[in-house]
Every structure is written in C-alpha cells, then in structure tokens.
N, C-alpha and C positions, 0 to 999 in steps of 0.2 A: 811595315810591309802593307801594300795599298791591298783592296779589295772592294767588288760591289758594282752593283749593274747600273744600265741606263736606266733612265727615266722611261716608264711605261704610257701607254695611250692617258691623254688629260682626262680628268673627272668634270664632269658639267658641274655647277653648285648643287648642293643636298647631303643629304647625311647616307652612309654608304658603312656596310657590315662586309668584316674580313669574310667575307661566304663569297665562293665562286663556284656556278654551275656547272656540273659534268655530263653530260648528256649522254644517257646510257639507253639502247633501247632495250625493250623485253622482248628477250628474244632466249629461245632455248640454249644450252652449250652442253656439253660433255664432260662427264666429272666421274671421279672416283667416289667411293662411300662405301662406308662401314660403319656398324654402329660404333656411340658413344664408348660404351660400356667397356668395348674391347683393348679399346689405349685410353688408359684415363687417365697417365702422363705422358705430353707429347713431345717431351723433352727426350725421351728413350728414341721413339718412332726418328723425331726428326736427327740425333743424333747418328743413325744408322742409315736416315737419306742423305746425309754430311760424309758421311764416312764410303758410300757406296759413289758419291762423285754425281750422285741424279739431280736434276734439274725437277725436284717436286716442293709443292707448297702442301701442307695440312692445317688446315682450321675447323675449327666445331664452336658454330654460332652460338650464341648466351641461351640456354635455356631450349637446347636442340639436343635431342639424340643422335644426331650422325654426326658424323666426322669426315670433312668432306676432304679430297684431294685433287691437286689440280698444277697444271704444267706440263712443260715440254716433256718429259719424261715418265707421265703419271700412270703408263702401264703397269710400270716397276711395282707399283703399289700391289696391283694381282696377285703377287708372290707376298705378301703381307694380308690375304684374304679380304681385301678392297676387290668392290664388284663395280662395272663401270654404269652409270645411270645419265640422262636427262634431266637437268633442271634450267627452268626459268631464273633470270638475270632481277626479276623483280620480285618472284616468288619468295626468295633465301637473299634479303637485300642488305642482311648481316654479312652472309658471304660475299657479297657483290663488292661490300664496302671495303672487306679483307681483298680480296682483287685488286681493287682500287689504290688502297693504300700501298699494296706490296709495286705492283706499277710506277707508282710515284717516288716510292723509293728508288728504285730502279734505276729512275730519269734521273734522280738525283745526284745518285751514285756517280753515274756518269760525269758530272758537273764535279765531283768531290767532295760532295759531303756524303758523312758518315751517321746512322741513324745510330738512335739511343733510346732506353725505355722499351715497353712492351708494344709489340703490335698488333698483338692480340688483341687487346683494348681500346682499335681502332684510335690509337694515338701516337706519334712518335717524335721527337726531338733530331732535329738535322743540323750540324753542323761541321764548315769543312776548316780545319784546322792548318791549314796552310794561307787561310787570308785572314789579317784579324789589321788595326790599329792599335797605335800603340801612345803612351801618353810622353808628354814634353822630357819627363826626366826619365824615358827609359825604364820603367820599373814595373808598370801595367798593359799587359796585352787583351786588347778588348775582342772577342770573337761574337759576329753576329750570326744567330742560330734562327731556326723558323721549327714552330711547334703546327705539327700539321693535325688536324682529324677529317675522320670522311661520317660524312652523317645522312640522312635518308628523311626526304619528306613530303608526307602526304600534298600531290597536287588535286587539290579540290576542283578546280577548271577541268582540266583533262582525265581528272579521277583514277591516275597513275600516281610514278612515285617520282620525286627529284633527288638526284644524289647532289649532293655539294662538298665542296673542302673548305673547311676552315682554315684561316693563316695565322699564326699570331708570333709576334717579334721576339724570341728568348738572345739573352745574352749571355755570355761565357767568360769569366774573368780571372787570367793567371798571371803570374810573378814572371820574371824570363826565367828561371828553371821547370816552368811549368806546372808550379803549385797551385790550387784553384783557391781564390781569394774570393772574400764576399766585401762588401760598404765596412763592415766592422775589421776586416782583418787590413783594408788599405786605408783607415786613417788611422789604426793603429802605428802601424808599419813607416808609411810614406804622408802621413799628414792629411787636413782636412783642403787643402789644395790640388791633391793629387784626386784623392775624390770631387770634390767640384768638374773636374777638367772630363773626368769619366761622364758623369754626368752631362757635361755638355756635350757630349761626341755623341754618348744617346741620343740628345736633342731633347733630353727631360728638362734640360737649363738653356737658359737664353739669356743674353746681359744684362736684360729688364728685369730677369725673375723667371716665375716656372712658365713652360714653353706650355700654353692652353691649345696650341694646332698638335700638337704631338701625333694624336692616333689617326690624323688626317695625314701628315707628312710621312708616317712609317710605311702608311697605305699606300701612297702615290710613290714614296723614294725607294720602299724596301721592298715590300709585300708585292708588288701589280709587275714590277721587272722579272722578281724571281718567277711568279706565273708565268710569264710571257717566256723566260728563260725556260720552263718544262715542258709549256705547251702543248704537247701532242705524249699520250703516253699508250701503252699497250698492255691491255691487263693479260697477266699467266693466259689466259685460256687464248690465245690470239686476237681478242677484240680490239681493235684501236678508238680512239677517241681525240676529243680536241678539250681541251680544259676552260670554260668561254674565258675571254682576257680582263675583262671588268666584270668590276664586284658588284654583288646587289645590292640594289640602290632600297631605302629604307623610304615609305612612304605612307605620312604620319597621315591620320583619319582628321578629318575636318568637324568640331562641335556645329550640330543643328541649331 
C-alpha cells in the first residue's frame, strides 16, 4: 500500500539542520491559570475536560508554579477555580511551545497521523498507519513516522526569541498481523534478506553499500514535503502562523 508526499522547494548546496522556523510574534493573549500546587496530577483535571466534552488544553511549564489553560472552551476552567489573566507569547515561551506543538498535532491529525509519547515534554511521535510499504515477500510493513519537537531560541540580532520545530525520520516495523518487529526479530523470523530489503526502502542501503546522502535525502524526500504538507497551523489561543518551508541552513565559520 503506497504512501508519501511530493518532493519539496530544492535546497541550494550547503549543509542544512532538520530545524524550521515558526514565526511567532510577542504579542499578549488570554489564558487561564491557577497555581501549580492545586492539580499536581493533570491526568485527573484532564480526564474530567475529556469527560465534560470541552475543548481545553492544561500545561505547567518545567520549573513554573502555574498551571496554565488555554482553548476554545477555557472558561469551563472558572468552575475548576482557574482565574483568567494575560500573558506574553515570548514571556512563558515553554507555554508558547506546548501551543505550538498541540497545533501541529492538530494539522497532523487532520492528514492521519496519530501522535504517541508525551507532549508534555514538548516531543511527540507521528505516525499514520494507514500508509506504510511493504517488503517483496509480503511479511514486513514499513511505516514512516516523523518525531517532532518545538524548541525556543535566543535571537542575539533582534534580542528576541525564535521558536523552531525540529523534524526527524522514525520508523515503525510490523508483521501483517500487526506485531511490532525490530532488525533482530526479522532476520530471525524472515532472514537476513528480508532485512537488507528494509533497509533499502530506508534508503540506509544503496547497491554500492551504505547510502552516505541519507540525512540529506530524508530532508529533501521526507522531512521538507511533510512541512510543506502542514504549513499553516493555528495555535489553541487563535493565533495562526506559517511554518517557513525550508530548513536552516548551517553556516560553518571561516579560520583567520
């Protein structure tokens, strides 16, 4: 079963980091908040915004006493002793990134894939399990996933802050009854051919030997289409954005 996007805008020559810019301004927005202290598992809180049918997100940045809320619904929160406040988008830029990332799920979602892992940890595993490849003898279904994070960084020039997303290529490997298989359980099982073939659908293997363009080719065939595929995303609070479409470019310092 075929899967997988067009080819994205070309790269000039240079070395280029899975990092792509989000361009968020600082600008104030409207949020819920209560302190830490009060939900110190948010597995309970969120359970009962699940259960209530609301459209609210809860986070509480690393090393923050509040506990912030935020979404179409985030009134709801009132009746949970959440008071509504103002904060800056650059100010709480842990919270900014949880925005970010739940956004991006979002868009994702849309497309069908499904996340995995914490998101709390401003990391998440995507993968839509309705497009995968599969190998010659029928035995291994290869599914290509994409491990996202949102990170935050001092701009020294502007003396703001730059948010970016990381991209990176994860893969997903089961049986046709849908057992999850690692390299050691398919040459066990299906031989050291069955693996080679995996391997080459990667693009880890090439007929000469190991594929040295790998992390350039993922970039360009995998990583820069799926971007271009999410493009435009809308964080909980209504702000929209544009995700820029190429990656930054890495530009090595010249010796004196």
């Amino acid at each position: 079963m075929g899967g997988g996007f067009r080819m994205a805008i070309p790269l000039d020559p240079g070395f280029y980091a899975n990092l792509f810019e989000i361009p968020i301004n600082p600008i104030d927005i409207q949020v819920m908040v209560i302190e830490r202290s009060k939900y110190p598992d948010l597995r309970v809180l969120r359970s009962e915004i699940e259960e209530a049918g609301k459209k609210v997100f809860v986070y509480a940045p690393e090393r923050s006493e509040s506990l912030y809320g935020f979404g179409n619904d985030m009134q709801w929160l009132s009746s949970k002793g959440f008071k509504q406040d103002n904060v800056n988008l650059h100010n709480e830029p842990r919270l900014t990134g949880n925005m970010i990332l739940e956004a991006f799920i979002k868009k994702a979602q849309d497309l069908g894939f499904l996340p995995f892992f914490s998101k709390d940890k401003g990391r998440c595993r995507l993968f839509n399990w309705k497009e995968f490849k599969t190998t010659s003898d029928n035995k291994v279904k290869m599914f290509l996933g994409y491990d996202i994070r949102i990170i935050f960084l001092k701009d020294q020039v502007e003396n703001g802050l730059v948010f970016g997303l990381i991209l990176d290529i994860n893969y997903s490997l089961k049986d046709f009854n849908d057992n999850p298989l690692n390299f050691h359980d398919i040459t066990t099982k299906f031989g050291s051919s069955t693996l080679r073939e995996i391997r080459q659908i990667q693009r880890d293997l090439i007929p000469t030997g190991i594929n040295k363009e790998i992390s350039r080719q993922r970039l360009i065939e995998d990583i820069m289409p799926f971007v271009e595929k999410i493009s435009e995303i809308e964080l909980p609070c209504g702000l929209k954005t544009q995700i820029t479409p190429n990656p930054a470019r890495i530009v090595l310092g010249e010796e004196e």
